[in-house]
N, C-alpha and C positions, 0 to 999 in steps of 0.2 A: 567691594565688588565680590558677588558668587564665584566659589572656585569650582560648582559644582559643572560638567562635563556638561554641552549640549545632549540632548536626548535622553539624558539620563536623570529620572523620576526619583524628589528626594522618598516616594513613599516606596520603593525597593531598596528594602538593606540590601548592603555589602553578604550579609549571611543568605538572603535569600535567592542571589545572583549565585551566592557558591553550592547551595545546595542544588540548585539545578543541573550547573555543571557538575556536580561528585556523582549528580543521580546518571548523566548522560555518561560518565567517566566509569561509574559501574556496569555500565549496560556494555560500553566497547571492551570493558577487562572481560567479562563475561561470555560475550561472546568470543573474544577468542583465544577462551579456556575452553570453549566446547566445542569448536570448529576449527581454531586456527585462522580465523577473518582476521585482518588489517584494515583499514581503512581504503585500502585498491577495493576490495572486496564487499564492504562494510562499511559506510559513513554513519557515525553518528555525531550531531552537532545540535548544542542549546542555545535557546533564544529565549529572553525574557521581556516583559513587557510589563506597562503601567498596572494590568490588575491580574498577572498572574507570570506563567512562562511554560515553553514547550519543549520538547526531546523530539527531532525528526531523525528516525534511523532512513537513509537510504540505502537498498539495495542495488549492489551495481554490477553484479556477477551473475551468470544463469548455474552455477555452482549455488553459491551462494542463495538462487530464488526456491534452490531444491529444500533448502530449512527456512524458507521466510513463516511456517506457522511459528517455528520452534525460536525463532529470531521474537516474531511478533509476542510471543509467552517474557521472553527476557525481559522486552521493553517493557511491557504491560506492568512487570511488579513495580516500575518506578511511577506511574502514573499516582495521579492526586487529584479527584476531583469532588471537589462539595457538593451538596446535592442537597434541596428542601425532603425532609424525610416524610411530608405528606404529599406531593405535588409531585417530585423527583427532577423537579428544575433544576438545573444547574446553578449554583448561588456564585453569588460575581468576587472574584477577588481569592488571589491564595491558588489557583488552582495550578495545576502541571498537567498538560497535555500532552501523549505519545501518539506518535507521527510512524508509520510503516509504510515506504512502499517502496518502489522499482524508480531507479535513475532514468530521466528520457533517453537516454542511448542504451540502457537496455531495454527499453521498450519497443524503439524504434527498431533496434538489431533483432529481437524476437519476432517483429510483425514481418520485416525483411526477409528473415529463415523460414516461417513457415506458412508465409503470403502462396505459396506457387502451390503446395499441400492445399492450403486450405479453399485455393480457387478450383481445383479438382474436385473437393469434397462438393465445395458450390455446385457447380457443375453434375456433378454427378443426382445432388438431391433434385435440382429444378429435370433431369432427363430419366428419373423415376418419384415421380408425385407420389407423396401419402410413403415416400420407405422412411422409413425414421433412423436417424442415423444417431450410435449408442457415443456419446464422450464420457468420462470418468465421472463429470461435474457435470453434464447436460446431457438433453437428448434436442436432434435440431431434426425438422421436415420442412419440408416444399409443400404447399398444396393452393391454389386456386389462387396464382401470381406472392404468394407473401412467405417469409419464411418462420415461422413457428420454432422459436426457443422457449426450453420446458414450459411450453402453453401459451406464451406470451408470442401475439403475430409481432413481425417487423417488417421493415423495407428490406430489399437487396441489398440495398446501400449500406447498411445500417448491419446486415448479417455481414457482409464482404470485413467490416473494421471488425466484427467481434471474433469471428470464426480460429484465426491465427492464433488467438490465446486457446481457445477451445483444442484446439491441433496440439498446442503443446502440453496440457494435459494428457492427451490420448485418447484413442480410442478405446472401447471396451472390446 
């Protein structure tokens, strides 16, 4: 009888399960040596699979979202990925993928903080058509019912979800 584990692929070694985790286990010593993140702060967790494995860092702090580029560079040097050198297809098998972004509850607590801001800002662009309002990362206008982010129309609807994150960049 196999003693080997449901779920578990005899084609990953035991070595290639560990370097995933030592590469995910460098990125939380790392980061915090340069921040002081824990895991309240900072999740980072490996997962492997049949023809490769991934590092998802979760950020879970709005501290913490203020270095997610510098987060995102840490993670980035454990990344591994093969690639056809004429095509630049990704080639299957071997590879390690890193994962960056924002916990849903602080996403959700960001769009809750700066939902009532950025309904103002709403607000304000559709009761002056064509004023172009400056964000750090965007410029957003109102003109002829649709709202215009750097150049691309959108619905209301569709501005009302995005705007919140835009608010928390800043304005210029």
């Amino acid at each position: 009888m196999d003693e080997t584990p449901r779920g578990v692929s005899d084609k990953i070694t035991g070595d290639e399960m560990t370097r995933t985790a030592e590469r995910a286990k460098q990125i939380r010593t790392e980061i915090k040596k340069k921040f002081g993140y824990t895991g309240k702060q900072v999740s980072v967790q490996s997962e492997n699979y049949s023809m490769g494995s991934s590092i998802n860092v979760e950020i879970k702090t709005e501290e913490a979202l203020e270095n997610r580029y510098r987060i995102d560079e840490i993670a980035r040097k454990q990344e591994k990925i093969d690639r056809c050198k004429v095509t630049g297809e990704i080639l299957s098998g071997g590879n390690n993928f890193v994962h960056v972004g924002m916990s849903w509850d602080l996403k959700e607590a960001l769009n809750e903080k700066y939902s009532a801001e950025a309904l103002e800002i709403i607000e304000h662009a559709e009761s002056n058509e064509g004023h172009i309002m400056k964000f750090k990362k965007a410029e957003l206008y109102y003109r002829n019912g649709l709202y215009h982010l750097n150049g691309r129309s959108m619905l209301t609807m569709d501005a009302k979800e995005l705007v919140p994150s835009l608010v928390r960049t800043g304005l210029e």
